[in-house]
Residue, then its C-alpha position, 0 to 999 in steps of 0.5 A: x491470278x485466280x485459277x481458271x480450271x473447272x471444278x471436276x464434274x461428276x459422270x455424265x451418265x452413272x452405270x446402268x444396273x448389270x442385270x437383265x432390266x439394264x439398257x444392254x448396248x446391244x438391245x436385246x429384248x427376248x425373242x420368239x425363235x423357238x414357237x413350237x407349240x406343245x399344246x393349244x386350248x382355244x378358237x380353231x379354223x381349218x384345224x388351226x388355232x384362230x382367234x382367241x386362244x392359249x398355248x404353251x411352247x417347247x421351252x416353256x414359253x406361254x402365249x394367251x390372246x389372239x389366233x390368225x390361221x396358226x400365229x399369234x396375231x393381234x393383241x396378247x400377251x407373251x411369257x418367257x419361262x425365265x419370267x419376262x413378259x410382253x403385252x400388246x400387239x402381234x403381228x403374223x407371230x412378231x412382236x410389232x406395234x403397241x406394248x409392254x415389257x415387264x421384266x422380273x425385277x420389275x422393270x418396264x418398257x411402254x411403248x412402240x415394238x419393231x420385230x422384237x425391239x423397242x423401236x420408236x416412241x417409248x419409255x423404259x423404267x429401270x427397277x435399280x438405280x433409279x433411271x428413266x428413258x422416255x423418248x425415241x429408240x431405233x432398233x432397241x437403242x436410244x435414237x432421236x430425242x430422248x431424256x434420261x433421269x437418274x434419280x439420286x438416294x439422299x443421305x439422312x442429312x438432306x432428308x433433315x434439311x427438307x430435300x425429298x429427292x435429287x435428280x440429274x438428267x440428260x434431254x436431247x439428242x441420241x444417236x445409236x444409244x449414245x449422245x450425239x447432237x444438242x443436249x442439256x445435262x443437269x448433274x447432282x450437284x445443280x452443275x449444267x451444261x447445255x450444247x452438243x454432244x458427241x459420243x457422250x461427251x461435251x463437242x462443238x458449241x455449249x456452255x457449262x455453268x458450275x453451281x457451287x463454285x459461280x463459274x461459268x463457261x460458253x464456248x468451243x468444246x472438243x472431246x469433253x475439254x474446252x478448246x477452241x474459243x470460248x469465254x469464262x467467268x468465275x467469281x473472285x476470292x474475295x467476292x464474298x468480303x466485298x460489297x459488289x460482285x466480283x468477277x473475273x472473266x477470261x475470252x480467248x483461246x483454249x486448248x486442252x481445258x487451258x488458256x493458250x493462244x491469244x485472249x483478254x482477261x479481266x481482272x475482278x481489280x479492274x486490271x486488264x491483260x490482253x496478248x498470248x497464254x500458253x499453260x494458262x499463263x501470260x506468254x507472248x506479246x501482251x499488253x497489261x492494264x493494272x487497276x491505277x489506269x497504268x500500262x505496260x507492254x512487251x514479251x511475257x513468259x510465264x506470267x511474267x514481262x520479260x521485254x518491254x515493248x520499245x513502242x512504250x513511252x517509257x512511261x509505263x504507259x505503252x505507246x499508241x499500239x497499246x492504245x489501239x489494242x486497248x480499244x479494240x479489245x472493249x469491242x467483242x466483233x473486232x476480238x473475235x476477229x482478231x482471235x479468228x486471225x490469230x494476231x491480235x497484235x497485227x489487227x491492231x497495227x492494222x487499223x491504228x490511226x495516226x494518233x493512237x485512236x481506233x474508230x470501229x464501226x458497228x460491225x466492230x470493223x476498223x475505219x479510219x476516220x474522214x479526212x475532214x475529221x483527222x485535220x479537225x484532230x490534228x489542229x485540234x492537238x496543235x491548239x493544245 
């Protein structure tokens, strides 16, 4: 049987340059503790400097722009002695409003300013590596929505085949510079995964689809690994050699990136197996299809049938339950209610009829049939 595990990803988010242009954890941008001034040319008032005006600081640190009753005060520009510089708005000798940081390597920070911090709408440009961040920010981290591009160095064979760049992205969701809540990630290898986020790795509700190896994956995903319920679909070995699309496809449970639980797979053959997994393979009450129409029902372990079911016919067809069961897994609402319950078996005791038959209605429920019609049946079997 075709292997389910997905093909390992690459990091969701490469490492950051370590250099003082990096997106640091803690978000410190350089501040204006120490503002002695040393000296002072420019626009005075009451002995104050006010209005446009240049002075230096203890520490070496430069200031030209706007004066306000002795502080820095509208728009201006800032210069530490270590070669970071900051131009745009002031407020009372804070850095609060609309400007730019520049740092010596040639990274870049534009946008909204808080006390010092990047905070609210803006975009940093790493000078290394290639990253961008444009989007919201809190106290100098990323905060609310936000995209994160990395853009990858091409090796001289794709530059050849015509390929100018490659970039993966993260777009959604942050919460204290980490990905928290709904977000899409694009990795380089074209492999993508759209759902949400918690401490930047795949949690709740999200799909992930592998380019190159045609798999795919919707479901429950808790701490970066399936588990929950969830449905995979990747293509056949042979998929390649045949003439149609060929595909398997698994809907069930997961846990710990492995089948487990109760699920139905769908053989690219056409067989089917519908019952319990554990580790990835049948284990527990199931029920096998194969591709000739034949059916065989009973205990598995290990992929294997260890017990047939003695409601079988003795046929290799299984009885009537096989032919509920049958049935209700080729309706999607009644398996997910069966898989919710964590007893396909019993829903279909539940709701067999008297000859084997399982009517669901559009909510994918379970109902027996009128009375009028199960008589119609029985008399219509008599006359057979």
């Amino acid at each position: 049987e075709p292997e389910a595990k997905p093909e390992s990803e690459p990091p969701a988010t490469p490492a950051a340059p370590a250099t003082a242009s990096a997106l640091e954890a803690d978000g410190q941008e350089p501040s204006l503790i120490f503002v002695i001034i040393e000296q002072y040319e420019g626009e005075e008032q009451d002995g104050l400097p006010h209005g446009a005006g240049a002075a230096r600081f203890a520490g070496r640190h430069r200031y030209e722009g706007g004066f306000a009753e002795g502080r820095m005060h509208g728009e201006g520009t800032y210069t530490w002695a270590d070669g970071v510089v900051y131009s745009g708005a002031f407020d009372q000798n804070e850095i609060t409003g609309e400007g730019t940081y520049e740092w010596p390597d040639g990274s870049r920070y534009t946008g909204a300013v808080l006390k010092g911090k990047r905070h609210g709408e803006g975009t940093f440009t790493c000078a290394e590596g290639g990253v961008t961040y444009a989007g919201g920010w809190q106290l100098g981290q990323r905060h609310g929505a936000g995209k994160l591009t990395f853009s990858e160095e091409l090796s001289e064979e794709l530059l050849y085949k015509g390929e100018k760049q490659r970039l993966s992205f993260y777009d959604g969701e942050w919460q204290h510079d980490v990905k928290c809540g709904e977000g899409t990630q694009v990795y380089p290898s074209g492999n993508q995964y759209s759902g949400g986020w918690r401490n930047n790795v795949k949690h709740g509700r999200g799909s992930m689809v592998w380019k190159q190896a045609r798999q795919r994956y919707e479901g429950d995903w808790s701490d970066g690994v399936m588990q929950g319920t969830g449905e995979y679909t990747w293509a056949s070995d042979f998929a390649d050699a045949s003439p149609f699309q060929m595909w398997n496809h698994y809907f069930g449970e997961w846990q710990a990136g492995q089948r487990v639980g109760e699920g139905v797979f769908y053989y690219a053959t056409g067989a089917v197996y519908a019952g319990g997994w554990q580790n990835d393979m049948k284990h527990g009450w199931g029920l096998y299809t194969g591709e000739d129409g034949t059916r065989v029902s009973g205990k598995f372990e290990r992929d294997r049938l260890i017990a047939p079911d003695p409601a079988d016919d003795g046929g290799g067809v299984g009885g009537d339950s096989a032919s509920a069961f049958s049935e209700i897994c080729e309706c999607p609402a009644a398996l997910l209610r069966a898989l919710a319950a964590h007893n396909l078996r019993a829903c279909v005791r539940r709701h067999q009829h008297r000859d084997g038959r399982v009517e669901l209605d559009r909510a994918g429920r379970g109902r027996s049939p009128a009375p009028g019609a199960r008589r119609r049946s029985s008399r219509a079997r008599a006359r057979r």
